[in-house]
VOPAGU-2260 file (C-alpha; in pm, 1 decimal, decimal comma):
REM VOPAGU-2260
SITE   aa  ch    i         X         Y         Z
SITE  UNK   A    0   -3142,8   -6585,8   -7147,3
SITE  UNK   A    1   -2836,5   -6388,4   -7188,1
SITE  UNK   A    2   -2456,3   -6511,2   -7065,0
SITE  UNK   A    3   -2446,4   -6283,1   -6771,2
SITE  UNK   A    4   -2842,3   -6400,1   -6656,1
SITE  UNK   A    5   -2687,0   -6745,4   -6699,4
SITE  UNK   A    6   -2370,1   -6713,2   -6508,4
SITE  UNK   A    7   -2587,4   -6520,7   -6231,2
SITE  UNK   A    8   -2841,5   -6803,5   -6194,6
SITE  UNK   A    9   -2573,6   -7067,4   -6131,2
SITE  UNK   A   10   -2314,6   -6838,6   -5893,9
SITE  UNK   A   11   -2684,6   -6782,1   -5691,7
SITE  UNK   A   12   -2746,8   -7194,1   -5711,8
SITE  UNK   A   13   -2406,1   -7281,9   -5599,2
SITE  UNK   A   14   -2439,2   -6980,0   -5305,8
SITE  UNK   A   15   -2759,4   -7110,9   -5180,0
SITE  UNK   A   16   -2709,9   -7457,8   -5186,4
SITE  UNK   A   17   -2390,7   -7438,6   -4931,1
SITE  UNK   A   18   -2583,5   -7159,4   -4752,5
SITE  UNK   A   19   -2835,4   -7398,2   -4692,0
SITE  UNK   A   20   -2552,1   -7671,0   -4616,1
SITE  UNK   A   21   -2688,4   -7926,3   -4872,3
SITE  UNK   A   22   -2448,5   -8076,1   -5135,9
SITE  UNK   A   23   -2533,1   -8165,3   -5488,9
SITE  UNK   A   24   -2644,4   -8500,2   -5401,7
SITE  UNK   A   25   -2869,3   -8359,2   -5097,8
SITE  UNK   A   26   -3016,1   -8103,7   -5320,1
SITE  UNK   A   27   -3050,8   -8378,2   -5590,5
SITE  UNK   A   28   -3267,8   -8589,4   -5382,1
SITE  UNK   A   29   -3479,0   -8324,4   -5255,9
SITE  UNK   A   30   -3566,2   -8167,6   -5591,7
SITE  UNK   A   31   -3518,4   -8472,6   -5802,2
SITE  UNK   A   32   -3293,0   -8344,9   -6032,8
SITE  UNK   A   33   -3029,2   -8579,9   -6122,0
SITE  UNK   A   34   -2648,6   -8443,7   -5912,2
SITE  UNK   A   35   -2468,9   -8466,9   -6292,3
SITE  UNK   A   36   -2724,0   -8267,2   -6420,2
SITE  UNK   A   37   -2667,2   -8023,7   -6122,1
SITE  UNK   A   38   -2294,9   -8033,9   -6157,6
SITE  UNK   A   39   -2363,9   -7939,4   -6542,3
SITE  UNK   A   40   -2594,9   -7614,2   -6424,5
SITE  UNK   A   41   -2351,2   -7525,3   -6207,2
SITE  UNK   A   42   -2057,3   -7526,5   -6415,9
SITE  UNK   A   43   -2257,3   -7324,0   -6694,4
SITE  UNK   A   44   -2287,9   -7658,0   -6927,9
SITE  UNK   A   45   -2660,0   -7667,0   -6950,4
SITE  UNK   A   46   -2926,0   -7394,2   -6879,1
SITE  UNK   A   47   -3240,1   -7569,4   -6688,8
SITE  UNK   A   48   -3589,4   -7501,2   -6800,4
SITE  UNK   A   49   -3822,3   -7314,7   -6581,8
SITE  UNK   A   50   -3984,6   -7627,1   -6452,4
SITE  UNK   A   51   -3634,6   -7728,5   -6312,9
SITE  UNK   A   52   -3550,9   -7366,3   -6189,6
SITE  UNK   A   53   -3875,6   -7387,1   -6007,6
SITE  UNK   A   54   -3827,0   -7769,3   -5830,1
SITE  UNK   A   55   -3443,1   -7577,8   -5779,2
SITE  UNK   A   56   -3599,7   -7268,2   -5572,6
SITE  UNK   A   57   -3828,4   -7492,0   -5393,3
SITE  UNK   A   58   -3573,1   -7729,6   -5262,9
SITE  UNK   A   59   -3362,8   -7452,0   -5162,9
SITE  UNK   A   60   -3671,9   -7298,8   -5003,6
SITE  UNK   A   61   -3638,8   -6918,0   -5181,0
SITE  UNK   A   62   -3828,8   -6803,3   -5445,1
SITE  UNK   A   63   -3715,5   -6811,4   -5817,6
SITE  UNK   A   64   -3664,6   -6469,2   -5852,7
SITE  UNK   A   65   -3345,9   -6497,0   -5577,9
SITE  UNK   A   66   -3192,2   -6740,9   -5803,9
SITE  UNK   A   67   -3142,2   -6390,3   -6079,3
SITE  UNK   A   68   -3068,3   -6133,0   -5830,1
SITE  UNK   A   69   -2693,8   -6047,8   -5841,4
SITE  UNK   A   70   -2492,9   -6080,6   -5503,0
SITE  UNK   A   71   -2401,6   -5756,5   -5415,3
């Protein structure tokens, strides 16, 4: 995945989760992703695979393909 698809990706993470009101930790628990490694998508220090995008998406109840559409 390119920069820009990466940087998209966690903007969109960060944007749904408070949409949806959840917090790391709430979105942790639900998806079972750890809230460090959360933190570490969201700041752009790791990229998760599509397994994790997936658990991600369905926690935040939106499909995938939301989490690469740019904000307008």
């Amino acid at each position: 995945m390119s920069n820009s698809t990466i940087n998209i990706f966690r903007n969109n993470l960060k944007y749904y989760r408070k949409k949806v009101g959840l917090s790391q930790e709430e979105l942790s628990e639900i998806s079972g992703i750890s809230s460090d490694y959360l933190s570490e998508i969201e700041r752009g220090k790791k990229t998760p695979s599509f397994k994790r995008m997936d658990l991600i998406a369905e926690a935040l109840n939106i499909e995938v393909y939301k989490l690469f559409k740019p904000q307008e």
